[in-house]
C-alpha positions in Angstrom: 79.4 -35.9 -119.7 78.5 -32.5 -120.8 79.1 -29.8 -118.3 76.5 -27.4 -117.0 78.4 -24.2 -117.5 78.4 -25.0 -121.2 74.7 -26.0 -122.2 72.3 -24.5 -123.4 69.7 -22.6 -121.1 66.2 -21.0 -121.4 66.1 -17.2 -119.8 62.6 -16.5 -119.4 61.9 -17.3 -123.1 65.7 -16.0 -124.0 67.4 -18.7 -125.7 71.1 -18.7 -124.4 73.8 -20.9 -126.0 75.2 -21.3 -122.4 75.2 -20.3 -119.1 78.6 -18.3 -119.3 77.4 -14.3 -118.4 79.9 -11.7 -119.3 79.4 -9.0 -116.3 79.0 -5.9 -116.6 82.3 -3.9 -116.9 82.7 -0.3 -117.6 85.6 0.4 -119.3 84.9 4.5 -120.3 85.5 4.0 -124.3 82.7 6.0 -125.2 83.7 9.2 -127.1 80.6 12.0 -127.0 79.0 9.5 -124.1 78.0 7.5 -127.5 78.7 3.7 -128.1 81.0 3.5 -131.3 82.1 1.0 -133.6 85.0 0.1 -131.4 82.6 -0.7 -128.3 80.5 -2.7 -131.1 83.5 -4.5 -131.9 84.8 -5.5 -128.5 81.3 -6.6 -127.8 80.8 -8.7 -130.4 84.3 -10.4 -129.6 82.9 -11.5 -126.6 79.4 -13.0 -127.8 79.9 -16.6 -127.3 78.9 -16.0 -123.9 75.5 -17.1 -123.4 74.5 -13.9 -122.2 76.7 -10.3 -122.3 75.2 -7.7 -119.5 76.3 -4.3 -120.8 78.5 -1.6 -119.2 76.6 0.3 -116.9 74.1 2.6 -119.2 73.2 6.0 -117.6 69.4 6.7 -117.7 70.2 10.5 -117.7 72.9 12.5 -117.1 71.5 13.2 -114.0 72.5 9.7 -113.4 76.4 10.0 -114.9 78.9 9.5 -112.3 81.6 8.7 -114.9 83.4 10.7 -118.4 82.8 8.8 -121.5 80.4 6.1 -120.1 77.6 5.6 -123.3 73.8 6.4 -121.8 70.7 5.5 -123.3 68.8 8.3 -122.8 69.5 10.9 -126.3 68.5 9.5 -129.6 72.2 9.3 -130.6 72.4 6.9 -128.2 70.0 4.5 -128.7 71.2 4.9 -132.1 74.8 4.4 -131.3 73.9 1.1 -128.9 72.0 0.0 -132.1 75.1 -1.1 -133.8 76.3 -3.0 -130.7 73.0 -4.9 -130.7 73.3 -5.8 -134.0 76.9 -6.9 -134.5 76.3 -9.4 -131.1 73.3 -11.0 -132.8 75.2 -11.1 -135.8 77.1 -13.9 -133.9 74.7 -15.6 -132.3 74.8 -13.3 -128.7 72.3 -11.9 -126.6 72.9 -8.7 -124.9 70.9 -6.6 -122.2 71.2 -3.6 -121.0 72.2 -2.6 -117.5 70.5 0.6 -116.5 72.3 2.6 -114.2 72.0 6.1 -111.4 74.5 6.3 -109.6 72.7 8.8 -106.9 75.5 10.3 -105.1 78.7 8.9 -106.4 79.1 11.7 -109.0 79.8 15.5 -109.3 78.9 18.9 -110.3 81.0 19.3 -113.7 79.5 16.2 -114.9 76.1 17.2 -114.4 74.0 19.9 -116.3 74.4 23.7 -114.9 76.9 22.3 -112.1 74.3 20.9 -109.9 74.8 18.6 -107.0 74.5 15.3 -107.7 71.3 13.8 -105.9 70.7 10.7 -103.5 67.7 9.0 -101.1 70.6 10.4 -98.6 72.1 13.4 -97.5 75.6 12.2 -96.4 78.7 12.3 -98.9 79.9 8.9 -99.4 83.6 9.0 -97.8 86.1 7.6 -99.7 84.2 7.0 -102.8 85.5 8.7 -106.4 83.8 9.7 -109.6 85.6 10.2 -113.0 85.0 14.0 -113.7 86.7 17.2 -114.1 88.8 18.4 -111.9 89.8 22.7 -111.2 91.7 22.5 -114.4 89.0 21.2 -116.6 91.6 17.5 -116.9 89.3 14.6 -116.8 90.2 12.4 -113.6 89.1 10.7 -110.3 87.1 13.3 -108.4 85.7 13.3 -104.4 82.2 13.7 -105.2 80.6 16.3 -102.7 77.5 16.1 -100.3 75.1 15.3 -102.0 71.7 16.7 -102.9 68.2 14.9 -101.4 65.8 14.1 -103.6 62.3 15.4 -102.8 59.7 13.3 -102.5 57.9 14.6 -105.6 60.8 13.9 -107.5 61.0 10.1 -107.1 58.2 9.2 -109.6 60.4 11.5 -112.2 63.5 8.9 -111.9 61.2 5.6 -111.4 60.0 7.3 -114.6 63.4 7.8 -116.4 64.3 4.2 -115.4 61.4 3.2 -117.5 61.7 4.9 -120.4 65.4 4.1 -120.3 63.8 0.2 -120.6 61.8 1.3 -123.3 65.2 2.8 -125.2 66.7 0.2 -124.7 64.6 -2.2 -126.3 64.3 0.2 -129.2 68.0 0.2 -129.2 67.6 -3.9 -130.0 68.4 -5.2 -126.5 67.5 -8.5 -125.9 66.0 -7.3 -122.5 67.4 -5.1 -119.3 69.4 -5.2 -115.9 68.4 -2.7 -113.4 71.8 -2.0 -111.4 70.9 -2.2 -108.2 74.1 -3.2 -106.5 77.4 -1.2 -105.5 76.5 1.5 -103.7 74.7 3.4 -106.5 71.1 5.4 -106.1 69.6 1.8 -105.3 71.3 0.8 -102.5 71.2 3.7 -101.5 67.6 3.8 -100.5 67.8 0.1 -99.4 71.0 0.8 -96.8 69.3 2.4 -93.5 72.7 3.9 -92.2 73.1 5.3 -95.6 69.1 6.5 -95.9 68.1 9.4 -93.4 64.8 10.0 -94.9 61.5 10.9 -93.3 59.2 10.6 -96.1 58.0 7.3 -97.1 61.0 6.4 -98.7 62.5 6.0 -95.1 64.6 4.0 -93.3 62.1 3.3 -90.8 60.8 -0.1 -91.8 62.0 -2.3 -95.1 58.9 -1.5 -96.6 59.6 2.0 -97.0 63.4 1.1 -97.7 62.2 -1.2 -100.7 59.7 1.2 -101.9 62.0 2.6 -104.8 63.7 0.0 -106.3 59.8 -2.3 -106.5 58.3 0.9 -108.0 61.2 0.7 -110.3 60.6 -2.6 -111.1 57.1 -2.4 -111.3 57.6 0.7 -113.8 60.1 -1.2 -116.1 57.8 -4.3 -116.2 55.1 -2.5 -117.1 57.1 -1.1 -120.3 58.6 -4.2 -121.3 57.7 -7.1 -119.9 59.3 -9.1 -116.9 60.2 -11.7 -119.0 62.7 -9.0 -120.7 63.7 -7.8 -116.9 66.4 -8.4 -114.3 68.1 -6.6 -111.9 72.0 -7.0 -110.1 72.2 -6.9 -106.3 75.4 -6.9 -104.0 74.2 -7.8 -100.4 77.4 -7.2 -98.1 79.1 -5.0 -101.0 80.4 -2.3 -99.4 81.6 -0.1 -101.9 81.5 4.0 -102.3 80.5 4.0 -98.4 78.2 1.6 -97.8 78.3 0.3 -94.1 77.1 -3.6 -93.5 74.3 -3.1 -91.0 72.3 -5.9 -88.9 69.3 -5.9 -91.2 71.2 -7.3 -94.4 70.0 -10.7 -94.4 66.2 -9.7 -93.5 66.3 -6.6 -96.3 67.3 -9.0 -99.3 65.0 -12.1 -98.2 62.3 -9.3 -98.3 63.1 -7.9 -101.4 63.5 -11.3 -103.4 60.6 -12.5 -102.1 58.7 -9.1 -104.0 61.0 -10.2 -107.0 60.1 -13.4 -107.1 56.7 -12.6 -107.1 57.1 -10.7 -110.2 58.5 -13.0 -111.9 61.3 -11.6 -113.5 63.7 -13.3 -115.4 66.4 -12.9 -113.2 68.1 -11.9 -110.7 72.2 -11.0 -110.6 74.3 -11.3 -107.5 77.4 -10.0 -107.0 79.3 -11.2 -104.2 81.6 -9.1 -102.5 81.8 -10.3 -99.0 85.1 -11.7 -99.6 83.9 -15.5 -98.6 84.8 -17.9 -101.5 81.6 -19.5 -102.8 81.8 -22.7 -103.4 82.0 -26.2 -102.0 81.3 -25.2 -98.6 77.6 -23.3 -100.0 77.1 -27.0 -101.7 77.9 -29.4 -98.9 76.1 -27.6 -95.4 73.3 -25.6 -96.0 74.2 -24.0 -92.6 76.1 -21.2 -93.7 75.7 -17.5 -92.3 76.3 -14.1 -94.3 76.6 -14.5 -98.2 76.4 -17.8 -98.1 73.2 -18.3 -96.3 72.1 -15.8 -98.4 72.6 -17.0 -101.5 70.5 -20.0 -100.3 67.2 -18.0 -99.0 67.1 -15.9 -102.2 67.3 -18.7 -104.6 64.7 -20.2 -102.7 62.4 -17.2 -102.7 62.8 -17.1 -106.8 60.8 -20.3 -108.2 60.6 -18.9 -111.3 63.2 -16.7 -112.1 67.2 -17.2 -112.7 69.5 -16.5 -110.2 73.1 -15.3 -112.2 76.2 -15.3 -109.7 79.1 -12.9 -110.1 82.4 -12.2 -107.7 85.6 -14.4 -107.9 84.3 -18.0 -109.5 86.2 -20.3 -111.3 84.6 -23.0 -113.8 85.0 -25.7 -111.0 83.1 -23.6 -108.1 80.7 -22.0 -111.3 79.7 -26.4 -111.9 79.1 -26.7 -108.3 77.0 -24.3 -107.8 74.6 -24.8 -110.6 74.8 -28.4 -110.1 73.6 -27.9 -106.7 70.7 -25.7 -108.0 71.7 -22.9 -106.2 72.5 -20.7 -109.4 71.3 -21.0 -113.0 74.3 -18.8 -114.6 77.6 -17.9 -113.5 78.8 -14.8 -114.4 82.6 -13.8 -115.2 84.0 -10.1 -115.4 87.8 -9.2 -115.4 88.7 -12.6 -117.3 86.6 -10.9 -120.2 88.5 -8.2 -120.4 91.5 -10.1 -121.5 90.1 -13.3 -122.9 87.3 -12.6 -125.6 87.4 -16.3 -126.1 86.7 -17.2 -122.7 83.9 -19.5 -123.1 86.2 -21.5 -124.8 89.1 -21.3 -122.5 87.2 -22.0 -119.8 85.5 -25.0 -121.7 89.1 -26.6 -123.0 91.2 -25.7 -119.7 92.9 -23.1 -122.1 95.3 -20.8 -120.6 94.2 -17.2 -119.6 95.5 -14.3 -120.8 97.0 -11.2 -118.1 95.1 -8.0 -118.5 96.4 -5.1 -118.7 95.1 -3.3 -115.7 96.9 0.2 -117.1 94.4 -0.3 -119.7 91.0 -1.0 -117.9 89.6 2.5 -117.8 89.9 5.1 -120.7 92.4 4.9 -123.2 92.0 3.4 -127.3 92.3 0.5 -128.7 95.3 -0.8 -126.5 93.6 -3.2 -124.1 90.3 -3.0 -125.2 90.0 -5.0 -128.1 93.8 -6.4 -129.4 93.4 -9.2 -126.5 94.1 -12.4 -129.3 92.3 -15.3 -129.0 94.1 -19.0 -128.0 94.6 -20.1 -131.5 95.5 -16.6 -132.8 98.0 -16.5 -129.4 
């Protein structure tokens, strides 16, 4: 019998050869903030996935937290992504684009004249680390400062930027777009209300108003491209770059899959980072509380759109869960870094190569694309 993970599936129209994802991973490979041949290269290594979901792609430089991570909003950009696009179809992949603003989680020498960084919020995420310059101009991890609040009348100038990035993308020969909506970037941080201390109505004072943002940014992207060519990542319970977990988690996603599935995108990416393992338990009770339960209410809310699961699954848990119908695709990230084969590894119970976490960030060839395959190894 044929597993699940390894047939074919329909993505809204998208033919995918499986339902292996690659996740998005930034590795910061990008001279000039321009993909290269070598980022086409270690894409197209990897395109046996059924579906590859780019690095995150800044949709401005207002929206850069990170040194050498390739946008999408200059013309050398979209040209420079072109040649990704091309060598993964070349193969037989599909690719989208994630596009990314990471609000506050950045800093002044990364953005244009020294400016603040921006945010829904006005509080500093604690903790949290950007990759800019530091007081002797040497690129490293960097406290990001308090950030800057967005006006009200400047919110419909993003929502905007979002869109056009969509619209770059595409142009850039994407096979569609992911709006990063998860980990504690400009998203979350108007959906978190002890992160969002608005007035306007883009407050914290109801999920309505909390929502607001990311379904005008939706709405804006759809209307560019089509939702068939849209979906978006989410992390309910992450808690990265300072995001507390607050009461309201369960009731804020249900709401805002509900608004997604009545879109009809074409899917929708979960990461999980509450530390539960996902698996067998999810299957068998359909009692669970936190991610779990979760996971259950927004698949049911989406009737027509795919729900892609990311965060710590193995091929056994990844079977479970879709033969239970409570995802479509599972989605893999660190074991692509090491294992451009993966899909086959996974599908022969081939042994995994180590990464090379020295390697994961920054850096040349070493790392990034020298991983061998099994039969080369």
């Amino acid at each position: 019998m044929t597993s699940p993970l390894f047939a074919p599936f329909d993505l809204a129209g998208t033919p995918l050869r499986n339902r292996v994802v690659m996740a998005p991973l930034t590795r910061a490979r990008a001279p000039n903030d321009i993909a290269d041949e070598r980022i086409a290269l270690y894409y197209a290594q990897r395109a046996t996935a059924g579906l590859i979901v780019s690095e995150g792609t800044p949709i401005s430089q207002e929206g850069q937290g990170y040194l050498f991570n390739p946008g999408i909003f200059r013309p050398e950009q979209i040209a420079g992504w072109r040649l990704t696009t091309d060598s993964v179809h070349a193969v037989g992949g599909r690719i989208v684009a994630q596009l990314w603003h990471v609000g506050r989680v950045s800093h002044p020498t990364i953005q244009a004249d020294g400016k603040l960084p921006v945010s829904a919020s006005s509080k500093q995420p604690v903790g949290a680390q950007a990759y800019g310059y530091d007081e002797t101009g040497t690129p490293g991890l960097i406290a990001p400062p308090v950030p800057r609040q967005l006006q009200t009348d400047e919110i419909a100038r993003i929502v905007g930027e979002f869109a056009q990035a969509a619209a770059n993308a595409i142009e850039a020969g994407f096979d569609g777009v992911e709006i990063h909506g998860a980990n504690g970037y400009l998203h979350e941080q108007f959906l978190n209300p002890l992160v969002n201390d608005r007035t306007d109505r883009y407050s914290a004072d109801s999920v309505e108003n909390r929502l607001r943002f990311t379904l005008e940014v939706i709405d804006a992207v759809v209307a560019r491209i089509g939702a068939d060519r849209t979906g978006i990542r989410l992390s309910p319970y992450g808690q990265l770059f300072d995001m507390p977990l607050y009461d309201a988690i369960d009731s804020t996603y249900a709401a805002l899959s509900k608004e997604i599935g009545a879109r009809n995108l074409a899917y929708v990416h979960l990461m999980n980072q509450s530390g539960f393992q996902v698996g067998q338990k999810v299957v068998a009770t359909g009692t669970e509380t936190g991610f779990q339960g979760l996971l259950r209410t927004i698949k049911g809310n989406l009737p027509n759109t795919a729900v892609i699961l990311a965060g710590g699954l193995e091929r056994e848990s990844a079977e479970q869960l879709i033969d239970a119908g409570l995802i479509d695709l599972a989605a893999f990230g660190t074991p692509f870094i090491s294992n451009p084969d993966l899909v086959a590894r996974l599908q022969h119970g081939w042994p995994l190569n180590t990464p090379d976490r020295a390697t994961f960030y920054g850096g040349g060839a070493k790392g990034y694309i020298d991983y061998p395959s099994y039969k080369a190894a």
